[in-house]
C-alpha positions in Angstrom: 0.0 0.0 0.0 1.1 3.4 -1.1 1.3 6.0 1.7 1.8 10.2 1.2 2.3 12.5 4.1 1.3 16.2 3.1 2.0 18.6 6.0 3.0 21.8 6.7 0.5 24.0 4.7 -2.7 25.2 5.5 -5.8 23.7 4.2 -8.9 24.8 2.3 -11.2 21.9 2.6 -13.5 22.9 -0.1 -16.7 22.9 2.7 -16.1 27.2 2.8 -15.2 27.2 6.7 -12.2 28.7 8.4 -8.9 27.6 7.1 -7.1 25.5 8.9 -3.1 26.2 9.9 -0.7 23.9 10.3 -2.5 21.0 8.6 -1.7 17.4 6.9 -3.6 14.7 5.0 -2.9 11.1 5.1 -3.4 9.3 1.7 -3.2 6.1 1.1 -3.5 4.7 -2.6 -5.7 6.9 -4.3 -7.7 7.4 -1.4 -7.6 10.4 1.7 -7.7 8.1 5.0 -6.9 11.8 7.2 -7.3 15.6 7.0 -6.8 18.0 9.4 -5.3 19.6 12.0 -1.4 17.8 11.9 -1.7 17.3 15.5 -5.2 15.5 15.2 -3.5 13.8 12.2 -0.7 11.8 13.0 2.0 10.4 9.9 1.2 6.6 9.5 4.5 4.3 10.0 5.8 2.3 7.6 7.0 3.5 4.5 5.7 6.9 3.9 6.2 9.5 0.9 6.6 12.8 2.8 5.1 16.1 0.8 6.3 18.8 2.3 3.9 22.1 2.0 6.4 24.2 1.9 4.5 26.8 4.4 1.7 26.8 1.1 -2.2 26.0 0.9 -3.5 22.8 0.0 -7.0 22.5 -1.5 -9.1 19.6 -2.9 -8.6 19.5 -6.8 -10.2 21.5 -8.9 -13.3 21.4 -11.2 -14.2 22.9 -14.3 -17.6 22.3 -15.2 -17.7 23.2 -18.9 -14.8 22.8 -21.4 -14.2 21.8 -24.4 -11.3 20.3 -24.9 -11.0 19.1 -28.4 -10.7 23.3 -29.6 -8.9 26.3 -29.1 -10.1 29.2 -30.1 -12.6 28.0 -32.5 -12.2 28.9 -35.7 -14.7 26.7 -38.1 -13.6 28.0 -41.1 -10.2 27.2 -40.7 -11.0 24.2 -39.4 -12.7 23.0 -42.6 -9.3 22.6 -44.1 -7.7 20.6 -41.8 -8.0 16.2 -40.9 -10.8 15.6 -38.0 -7.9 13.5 -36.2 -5.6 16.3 -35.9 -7.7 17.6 -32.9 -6.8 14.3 -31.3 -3.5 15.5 -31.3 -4.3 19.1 -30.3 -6.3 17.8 -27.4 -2.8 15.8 -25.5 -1.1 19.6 -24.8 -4.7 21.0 -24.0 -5.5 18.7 -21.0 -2.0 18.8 -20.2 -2.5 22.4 -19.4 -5.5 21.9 -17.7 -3.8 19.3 -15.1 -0.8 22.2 -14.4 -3.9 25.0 -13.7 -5.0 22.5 -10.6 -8.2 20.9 -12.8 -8.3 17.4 -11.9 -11.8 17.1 -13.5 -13.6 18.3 -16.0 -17.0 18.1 -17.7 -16.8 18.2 -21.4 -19.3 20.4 -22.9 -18.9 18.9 -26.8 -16.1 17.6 -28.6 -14.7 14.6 -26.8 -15.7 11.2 -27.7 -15.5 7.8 -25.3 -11.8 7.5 -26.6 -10.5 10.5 -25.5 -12.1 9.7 -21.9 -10.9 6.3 -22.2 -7.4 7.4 -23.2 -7.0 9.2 -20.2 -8.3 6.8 -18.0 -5.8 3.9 -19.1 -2.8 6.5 -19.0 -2.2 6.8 -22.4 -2.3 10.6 -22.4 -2.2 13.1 -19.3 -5.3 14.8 -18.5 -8.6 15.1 -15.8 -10.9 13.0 -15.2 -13.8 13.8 -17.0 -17.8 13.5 -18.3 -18.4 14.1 -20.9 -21.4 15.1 -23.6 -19.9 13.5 -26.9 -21.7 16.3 -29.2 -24.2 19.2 -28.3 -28.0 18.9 -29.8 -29.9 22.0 -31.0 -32.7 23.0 -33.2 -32.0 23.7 -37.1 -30.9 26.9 -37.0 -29.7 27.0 -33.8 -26.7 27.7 -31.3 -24.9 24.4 -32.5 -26.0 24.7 -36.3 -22.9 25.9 -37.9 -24.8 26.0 -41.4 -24.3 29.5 -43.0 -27.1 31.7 -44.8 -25.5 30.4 -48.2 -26.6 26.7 -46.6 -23.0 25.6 -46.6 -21.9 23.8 -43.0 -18.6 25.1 -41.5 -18.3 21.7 -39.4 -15.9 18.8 -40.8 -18.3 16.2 -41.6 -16.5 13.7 -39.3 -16.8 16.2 -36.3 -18.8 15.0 -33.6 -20.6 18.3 -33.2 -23.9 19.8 -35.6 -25.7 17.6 -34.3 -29.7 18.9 -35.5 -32.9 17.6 -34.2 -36.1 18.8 -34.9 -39.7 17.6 -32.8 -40.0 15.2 -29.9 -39.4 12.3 -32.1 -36.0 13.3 -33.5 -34.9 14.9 -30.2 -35.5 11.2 -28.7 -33.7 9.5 -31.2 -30.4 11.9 -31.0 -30.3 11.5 -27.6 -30.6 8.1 -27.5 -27.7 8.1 -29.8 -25.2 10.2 -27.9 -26.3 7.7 -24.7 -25.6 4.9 -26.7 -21.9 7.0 -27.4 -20.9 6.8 -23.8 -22.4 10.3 -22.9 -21.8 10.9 -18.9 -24.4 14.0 -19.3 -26.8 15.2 -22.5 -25.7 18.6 -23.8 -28.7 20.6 -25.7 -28.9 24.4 -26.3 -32.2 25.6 -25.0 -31.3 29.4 -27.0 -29.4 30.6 -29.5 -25.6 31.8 -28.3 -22.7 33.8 -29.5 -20.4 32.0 -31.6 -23.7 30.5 -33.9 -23.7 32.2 -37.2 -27.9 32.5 -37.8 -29.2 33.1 -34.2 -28.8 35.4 -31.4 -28.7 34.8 -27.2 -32.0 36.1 -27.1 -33.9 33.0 -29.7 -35.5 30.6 -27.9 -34.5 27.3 -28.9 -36.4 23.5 -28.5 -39.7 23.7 -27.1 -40.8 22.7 -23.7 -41.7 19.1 -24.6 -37.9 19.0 -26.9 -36.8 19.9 -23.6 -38.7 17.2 -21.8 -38.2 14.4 -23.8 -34.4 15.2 -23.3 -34.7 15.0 -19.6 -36.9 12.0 -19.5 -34.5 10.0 -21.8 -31.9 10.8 -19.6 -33.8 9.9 -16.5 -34.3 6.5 -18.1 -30.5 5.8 -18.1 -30.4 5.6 -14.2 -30.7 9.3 -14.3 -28.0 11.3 -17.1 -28.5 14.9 -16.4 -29.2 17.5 -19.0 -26.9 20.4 -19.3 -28.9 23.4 -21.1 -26.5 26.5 -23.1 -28.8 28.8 -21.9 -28.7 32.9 -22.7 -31.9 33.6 -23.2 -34.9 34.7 -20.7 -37.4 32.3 -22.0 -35.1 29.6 -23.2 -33.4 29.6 -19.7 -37.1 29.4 -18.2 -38.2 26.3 -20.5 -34.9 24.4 -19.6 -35.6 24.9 -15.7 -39.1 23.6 -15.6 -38.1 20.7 -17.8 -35.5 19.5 -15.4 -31.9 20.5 -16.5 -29.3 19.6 -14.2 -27.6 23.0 -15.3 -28.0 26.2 -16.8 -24.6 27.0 -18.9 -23.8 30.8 -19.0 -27.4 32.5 -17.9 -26.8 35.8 -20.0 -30.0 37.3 -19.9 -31.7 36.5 -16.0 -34.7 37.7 -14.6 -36.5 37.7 -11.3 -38.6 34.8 -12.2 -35.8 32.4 -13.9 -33.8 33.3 -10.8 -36.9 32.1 -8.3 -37.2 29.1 -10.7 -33.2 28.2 -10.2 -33.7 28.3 -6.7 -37.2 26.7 -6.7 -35.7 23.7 -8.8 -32.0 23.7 -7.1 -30.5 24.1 -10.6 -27.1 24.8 -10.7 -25.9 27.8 -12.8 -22.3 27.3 -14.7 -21.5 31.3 -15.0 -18.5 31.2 -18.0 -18.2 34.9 -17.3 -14.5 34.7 -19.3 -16.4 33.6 -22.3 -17.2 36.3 -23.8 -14.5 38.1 -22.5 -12.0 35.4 -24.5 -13.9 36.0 -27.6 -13.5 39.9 -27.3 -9.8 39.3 -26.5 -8.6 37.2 -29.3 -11.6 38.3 -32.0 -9.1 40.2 -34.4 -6.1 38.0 -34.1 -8.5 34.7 -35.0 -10.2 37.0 -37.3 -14.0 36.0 -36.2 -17.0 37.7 -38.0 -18.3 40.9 -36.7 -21.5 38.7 -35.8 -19.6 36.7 -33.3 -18.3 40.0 -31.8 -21.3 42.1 -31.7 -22.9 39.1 -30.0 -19.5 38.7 -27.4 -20.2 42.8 -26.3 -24.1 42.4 -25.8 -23.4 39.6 -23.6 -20.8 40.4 -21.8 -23.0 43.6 -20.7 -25.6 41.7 -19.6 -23.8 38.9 -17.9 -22.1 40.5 -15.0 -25.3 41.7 -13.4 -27.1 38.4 -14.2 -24.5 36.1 -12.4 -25.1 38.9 -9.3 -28.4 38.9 -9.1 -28.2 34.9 -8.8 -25.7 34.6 -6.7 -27.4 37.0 -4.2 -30.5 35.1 -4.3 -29.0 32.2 -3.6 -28.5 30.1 -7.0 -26.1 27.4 -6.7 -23.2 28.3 -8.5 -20.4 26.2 -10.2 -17.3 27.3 -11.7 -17.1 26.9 -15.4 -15.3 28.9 -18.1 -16.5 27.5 -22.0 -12.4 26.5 -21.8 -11.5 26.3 -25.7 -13.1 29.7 -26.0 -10.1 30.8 -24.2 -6.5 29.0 -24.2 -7.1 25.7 -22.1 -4.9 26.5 -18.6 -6.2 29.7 -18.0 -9.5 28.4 -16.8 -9.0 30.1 -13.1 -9.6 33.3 -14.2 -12.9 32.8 -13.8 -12.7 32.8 -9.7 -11.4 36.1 -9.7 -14.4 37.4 -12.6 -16.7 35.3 -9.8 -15.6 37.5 -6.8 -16.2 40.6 -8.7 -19.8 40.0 -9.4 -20.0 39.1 -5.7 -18.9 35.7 -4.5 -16.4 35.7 -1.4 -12.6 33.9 -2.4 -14.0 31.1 -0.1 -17.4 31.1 -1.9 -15.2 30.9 -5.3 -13.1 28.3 -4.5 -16.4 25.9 -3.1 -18.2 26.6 -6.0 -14.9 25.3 -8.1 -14.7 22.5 -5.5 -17.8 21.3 -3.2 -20.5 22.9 -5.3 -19.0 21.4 -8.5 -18.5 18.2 -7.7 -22.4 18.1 -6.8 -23.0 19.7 -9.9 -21.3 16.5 -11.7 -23.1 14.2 -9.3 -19.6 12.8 -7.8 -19.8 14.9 -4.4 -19.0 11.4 -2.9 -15.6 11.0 -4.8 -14.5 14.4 -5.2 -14.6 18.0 -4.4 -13.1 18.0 -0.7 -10.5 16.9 1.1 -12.0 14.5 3.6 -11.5 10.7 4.7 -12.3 8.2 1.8 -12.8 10.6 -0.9 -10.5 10.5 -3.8 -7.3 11.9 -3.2 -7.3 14.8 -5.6 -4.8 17.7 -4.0 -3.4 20.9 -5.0 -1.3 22.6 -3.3 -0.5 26.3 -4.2 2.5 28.3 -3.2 -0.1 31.6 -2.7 -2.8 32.5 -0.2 -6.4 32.4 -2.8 -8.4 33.8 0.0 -5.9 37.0 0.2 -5.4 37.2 -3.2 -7.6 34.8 -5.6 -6.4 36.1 -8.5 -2.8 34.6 -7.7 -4.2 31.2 -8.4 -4.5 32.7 -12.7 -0.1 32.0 -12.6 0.0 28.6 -13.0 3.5 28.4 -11.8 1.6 29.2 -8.0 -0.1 25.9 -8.5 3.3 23.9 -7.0 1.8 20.7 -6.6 -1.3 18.6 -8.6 -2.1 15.1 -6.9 -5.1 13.0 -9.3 -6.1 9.9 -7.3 -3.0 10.1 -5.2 -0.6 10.2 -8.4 1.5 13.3 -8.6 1.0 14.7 -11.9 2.7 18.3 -11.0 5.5 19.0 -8.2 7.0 22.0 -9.1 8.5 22.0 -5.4 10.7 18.8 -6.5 11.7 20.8 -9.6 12.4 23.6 -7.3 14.7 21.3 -4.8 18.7 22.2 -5.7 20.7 19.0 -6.6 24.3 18.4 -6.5 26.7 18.6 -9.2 27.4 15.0 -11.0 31.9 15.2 -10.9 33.1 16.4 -13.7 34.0 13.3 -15.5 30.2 12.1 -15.2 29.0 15.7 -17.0 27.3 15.3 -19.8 29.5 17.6 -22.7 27.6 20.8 -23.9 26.0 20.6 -26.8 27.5 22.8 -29.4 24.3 25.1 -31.1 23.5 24.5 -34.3 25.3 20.6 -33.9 
């Protein structure tokens, strides 16, 4: 049996109470047996890996409830003129990233197919653990149709996403199809969005009993949530009463669809750096003025939206639309968070606690407590002093997934001796 010692830091738990100083966590395979107070939580005997703090903060790993890992920067036009499989390839640095930013798990908002999960899990490739939604459903015409006025399609016809359904009957059939895919959660866009070339935020998109049939088909699977992309007053509003786990973005909130969150415990994935990544990198990636005038409306609109919520009491958990901006940055959002209201503690829960329960996996993940898995960080800067510290990635020192060190910048850190000279490896001459 494999046993870590972490000590000598102070620990957020991910439960939002007081830190606590001068703490340690027992782990023992990929499991937490101890957390606590280090006097309360003695060093097991035997042999024992000893991770030293380094005076830094350990928190549970971290969750990012939407991403998409299989873009960056989306650009479908110049996508058209590259081979589907390339994105494979894309995708290896991309979750790489995501590990060094303290993610240990994501949910995958469209892109990544059962290989890419399974690739990870059998350690063929670095990267969170994830769910994932295999491709996103909409209406024709809608947020997902990437079908231009002219009626030609900007998606590669191998791509997983585009996927249109139309009526009750075809709604239940694509579902069905993205279950039988190895979908951990049904993606569906409830309004039109942003980056969609014939909509806008505001359209309302599938009708009440689309939306239903979604949820109930999900339900039958031993109960696969529905996640709704959801901008738009009314279309936010259908996907609540229907039964959506989670509304992704909420642009456009009211009184009412804010009652409704709380009424239905509905969790509300924010992405404020959305549309603040499409504003940043529109004229470098060259995206149509659509896609920009869309970015400015909503980014208006969202900041007092995500307040209004989150004073009200919505359960909110940290998401960012990660491949709308560069995958690794994703913890930019905690600091956009606090400024619409949220504590640092309240941040970091709803990347922690809150999102795990959002993913359904509050029992395996999302705080560091006795028999969960042991998913650490530990960061060399205190997030509740300054939350925006956690955006370096080079502050995240240390990334434990299941009790496997992925990141330990402190080892990196450590000096080491000086081989003698006859064991020195000879310089390599540039240019030889």
């Amino acid at each position: 049996m494999a046993r870590t010692y972490i000590h000598n830091g102070t620990l957020l738990d991910g439960h939002g109470g007081s830190p606590i100083r001068d703490a340690a966590v027992v782990i023992e395979d990929d499991r937490i047996r101890a957390a606590g107070p280090a006097a309360q939580v003695a060093r097991p005997g035997g042999e024992v890996t000893d991770l030293d703090a380094h005076g830094g903060f350990i928190l549970p790993g971290l969750l990012d409830t939407h991403v998409h890992l299989m873009v960056e920067h989306p650009n479908f036009q110049a996508m058209l003129n590259l081979p589907p499989s390339l994105a494979y390839y894309q995708a290896i640095p991309s979750m790489r990233r995501t590990l060094d930013a303290g993610i240990t798990t994501v949910r995958d908002a469209g892109g990544a197919d059962l290989g890419v999960k399974m690739a990870v899990e059998r350690g063929l490739v670095a990267g969170p653990r994830m769910q994932i939604s295999i491709t996103i459903l909409t209406i024709t015409g809608g947020h997902a149709d990437f079908t231009t006025r002219s009626g030609v399609s900007l998606v590669p016809a191998a791509s997983t996403f585009n996927t249109c359904c139309d009526g009750p009957d075809e709604v239940r059939k694509k579902v069905r199809e993205v279950l039988r895919a190895g979908a951990d959660v049904i993606k569906l866009c409830s309004t039109g969005g942003v980056l969609s070339p014939t909509d806008h935020p505001d359209f309302t998109q599938f009708t009440p009993e689309e939306l239903a049939v979604a949820v109930q088909e999900g339900r039958y699977r031993r109960g696969v949530p529905v996640m709704a992309h959801a901008q738009g007053t009314e279309g936010i509003k259908n996907a609540i009463r229907a039964g959506v786990r989670s509304i992704e973005h909420g642009v456009f909130l009211d009184d009412e669809a804010v009652d409704l969150m709380v009424k239905h415990g509905t969790f509300l994935v924010p992405t404020l750096v959305a549309p603040i990544g499409v504003l940043e990198v529109a004229e470098r990636m060259g995206l149509p003025e659509y896609a920009i005038r869309k970015a400015r409306e909503a980014n208006e609109a969202h900041v007092v939206s995500i307040a209004k919520a989150w004073k009200a009491g919505v359960k909110i958990a940290m998401g960012t639309d990660a491949g709308v901006i560069p995958h690794g940055t994703n913890l930019r959002e905690l600091g956009l968070m606090c400024d619409v209201g949220l504590s640092p503690m309240a941040a970091i829960t709803a990347t922690t606690k809150t999102a795990a329960e959002c993913l359904g996996w509050q029992d395996q993940i999302g705080t560091v407590e006795a028999g969960k898995l042991a998913d650490i960080v530990i960061s060399r800067t205190d997030p509740i002093a300054n939350i925006r510290s956690l955006e370096n990635t080079a502050n995240i020192a240390v990334v434990l997934k299941g009790g496997q060190v992925v990141k330990d910048l402190f080892a990196q850190d450590a000096p080491r001796a000086a081989a003698p000279a006859s064991d020195r490896t000879p310089a390599l001459v540039p240019g030889v």
